[in-house]
C-alpha positions in Angstrom: 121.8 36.3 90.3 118.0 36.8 89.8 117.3 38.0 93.1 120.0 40.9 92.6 118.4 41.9 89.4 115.0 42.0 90.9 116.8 43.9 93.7 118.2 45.9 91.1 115.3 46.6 89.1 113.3 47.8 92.4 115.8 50.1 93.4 115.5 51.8 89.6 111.8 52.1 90.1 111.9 53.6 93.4 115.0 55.9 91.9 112.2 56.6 89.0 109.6 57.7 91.4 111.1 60.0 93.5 113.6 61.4 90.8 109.5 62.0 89.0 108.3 63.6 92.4 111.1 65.8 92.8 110.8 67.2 89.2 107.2 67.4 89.6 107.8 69.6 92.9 110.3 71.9 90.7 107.7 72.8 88.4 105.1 73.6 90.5 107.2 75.5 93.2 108.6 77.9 90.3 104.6 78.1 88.8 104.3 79.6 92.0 106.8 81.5 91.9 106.3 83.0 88.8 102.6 84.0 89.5 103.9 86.0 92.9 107.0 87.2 90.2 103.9 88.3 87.6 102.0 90.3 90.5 104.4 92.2 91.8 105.3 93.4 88.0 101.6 94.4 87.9 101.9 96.1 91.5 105.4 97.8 90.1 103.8 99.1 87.0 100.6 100.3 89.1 103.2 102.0 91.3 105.2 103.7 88.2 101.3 104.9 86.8 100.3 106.5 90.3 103.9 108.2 90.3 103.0 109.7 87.2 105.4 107.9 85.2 103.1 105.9 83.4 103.5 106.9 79.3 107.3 106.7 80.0 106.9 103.1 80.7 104.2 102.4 78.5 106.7 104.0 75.4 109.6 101.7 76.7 106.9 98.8 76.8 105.9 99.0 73.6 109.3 99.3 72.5 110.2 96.4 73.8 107.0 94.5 72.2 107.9 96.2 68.8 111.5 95.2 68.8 111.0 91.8 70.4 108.0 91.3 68.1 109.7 87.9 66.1 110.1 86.4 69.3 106.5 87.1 70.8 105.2 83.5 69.9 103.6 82.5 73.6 101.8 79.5 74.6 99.7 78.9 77.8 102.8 76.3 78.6 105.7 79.2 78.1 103.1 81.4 80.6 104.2 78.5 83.7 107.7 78.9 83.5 107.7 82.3 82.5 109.3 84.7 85.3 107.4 87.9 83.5 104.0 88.6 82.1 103.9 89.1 78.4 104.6 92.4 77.3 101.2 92.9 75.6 99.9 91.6 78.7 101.4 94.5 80.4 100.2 97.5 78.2 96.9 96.6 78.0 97.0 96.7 81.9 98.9 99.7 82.0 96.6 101.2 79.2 93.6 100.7 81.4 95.3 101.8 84.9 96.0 105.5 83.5 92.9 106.0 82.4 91.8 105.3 86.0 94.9 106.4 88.0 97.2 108.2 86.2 96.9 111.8 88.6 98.6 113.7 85.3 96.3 113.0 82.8 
């Protein structure tokens, strides 16, 4: 009976390991994944600036920070898993693109 609890026991640890492995993987595959997700945002509101759309967006954005404004409480932890970029992130950017980009100023 000893040798199948040690057995047992083993098998747990092993379980433990790999179960710790595969979590660790998740987290750091969808890091990635959310800093290509955060780039392409920056690339779309670039885009939406050099279309000449940029103080449309930068209204709705700041709506969105203004209405949302309870539930703005980020961390550098929430940023990981985080598919978007915080808003306020996101107007200051798009602040300094159209004073550089935007062709209808």
């Amino acid at each position: 009976m000893g040798s199948s609890c040690s057995l047992l026991l083993k098998q747990l640890q092993i379980l433990l390991v790999r179960g710790s492995l595969f979590v660790a993987g998740l987290v750091v595959a969808q890091s990635l994944s959310n800093a290509v997700g955060h780039g392409s945002e920056f690339q779309a509101d670039r885009r939406v600036v050099q279309m000449g759309f940029g103080r449309e967006l930068l209204t709705a954005l700041k709506r969105v920070e203004t209405d949302s404004y309870f539930f703005n409480e980020v961390s550098k932890s929430s940023l990981i898993v985080s598919s978007h970029p915080p808003v306020e992130e996101r107007i200051k950017r798009l602040e300094s693109l159209m004073r550089i980009e935007d062709p209808f100023r």
